[in-house]
N, C-alpha and C positions, 0 to 999 in steps of 0.2 A: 479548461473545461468550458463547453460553451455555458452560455446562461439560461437556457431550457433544464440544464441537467442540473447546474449549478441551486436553479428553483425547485428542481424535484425533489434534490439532497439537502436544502434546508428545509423543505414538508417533511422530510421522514423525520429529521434532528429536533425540529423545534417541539412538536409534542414531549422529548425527553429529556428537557433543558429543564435543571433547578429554577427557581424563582432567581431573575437575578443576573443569571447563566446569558452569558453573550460568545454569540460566531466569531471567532476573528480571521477563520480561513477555513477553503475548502479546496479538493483537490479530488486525483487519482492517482494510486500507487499501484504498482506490484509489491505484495507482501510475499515473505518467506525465501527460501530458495529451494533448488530441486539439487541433488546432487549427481556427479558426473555420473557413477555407475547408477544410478535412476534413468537417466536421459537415454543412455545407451543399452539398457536393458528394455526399457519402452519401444524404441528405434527398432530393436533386432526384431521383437515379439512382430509388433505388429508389419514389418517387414517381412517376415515370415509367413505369418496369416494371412498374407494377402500376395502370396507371392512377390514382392516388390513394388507392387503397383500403388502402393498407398505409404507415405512418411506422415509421421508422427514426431509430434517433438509434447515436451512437457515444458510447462513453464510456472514461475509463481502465480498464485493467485493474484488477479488484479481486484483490488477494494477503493471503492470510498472512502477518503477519511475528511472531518471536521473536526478542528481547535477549536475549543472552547476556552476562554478563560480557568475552568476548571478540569477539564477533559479533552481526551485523544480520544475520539470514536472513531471504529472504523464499521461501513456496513459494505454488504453488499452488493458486486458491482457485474455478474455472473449470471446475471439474468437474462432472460432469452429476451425483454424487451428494452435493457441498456440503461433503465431505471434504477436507483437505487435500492435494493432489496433488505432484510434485516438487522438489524444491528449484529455484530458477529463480536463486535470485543469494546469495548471501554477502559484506559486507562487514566488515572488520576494523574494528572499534568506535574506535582510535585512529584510524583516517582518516575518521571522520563523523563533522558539525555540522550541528545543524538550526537552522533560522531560527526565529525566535519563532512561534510559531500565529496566525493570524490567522482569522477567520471567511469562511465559504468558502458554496455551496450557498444562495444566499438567507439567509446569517445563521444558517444551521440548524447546519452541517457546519463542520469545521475544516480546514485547512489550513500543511503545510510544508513546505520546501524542504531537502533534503538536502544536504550540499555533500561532497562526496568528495574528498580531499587526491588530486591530481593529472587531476582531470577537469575539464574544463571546463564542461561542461552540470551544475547540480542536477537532482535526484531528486524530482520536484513527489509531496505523498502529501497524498490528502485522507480526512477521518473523516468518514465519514457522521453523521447524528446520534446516532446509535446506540450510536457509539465515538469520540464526542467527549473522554471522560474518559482513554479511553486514549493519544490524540493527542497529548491535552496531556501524562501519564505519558512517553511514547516521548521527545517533547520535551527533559523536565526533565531526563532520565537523560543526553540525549546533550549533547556540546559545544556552544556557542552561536556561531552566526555571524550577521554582521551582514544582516539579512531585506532 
């Protein structure tokens, strides 16, 4: 992430920092995942409605996120001016473990699985290529659960 953005996404975080509360990374992810029959139902519609002439693909949201010593924030990153936008979720850094990284994207991008003490679905987050160094960084800082 360059460091324009990097300063825009510590303005939004520091006002919601306990006393105390320190940065120790920041980044960009894809969060979530779309599923195949999602993808391909998107594709047809809108391939349809437009006679052919327009493709469509769906993808995970892409977020912000900041470690804290005591928190996983992630805000938004879906803003039409590429700024950081509102916080969207907060996790307590004791109740997350990320799965080991694996290669994601064609090999390019990386990939992990969040596990949240008391949920049952993971938190799938992929690193583009771009923020692969950071993926693996978010990784090492968090708890290890079994991928």
């Amino acid at each position: 992430m360059n460091t324009r953005r990097r300063q825009q996404l510590l303005q939004s975080v520091t006002p919601l920092l306990a006393e105390g509360e320190q940065v120790e990374a920041t980044s960009l992810a894809k969060v979530g995942s779309v599923s195949v029959k999602r993808r391909v139902l998107t594709t047809a519609l809108v391939g349809a409605l437009t006679a052919g002439t327009v493709i469509a693909t769906v993808q995970p949201r892409p977020m912000y996120w900041a470690l804290t010593d005591r928190r996983l924030m992630f805000f938004d990153a879906s803003t039409t001016t590429g700024r950081p936008g509102k916080l969207l979720m907060a996790l307590p850094r004791e109740l997350v473990a990320a799965a080991p990284v694996k290669k994601a994207l064609l090999g390019l991008g990386l990939q992990t699985v969040l596990s949240v003490h008391g949920e049952e679905q993971g938190l799938k987050l992929t690193f583009p290529p771009a923020y692969k160094a950071a993926g693996r960084d978010l990784a090492s800082r968090l708890a290890v659960t079994a991928g």
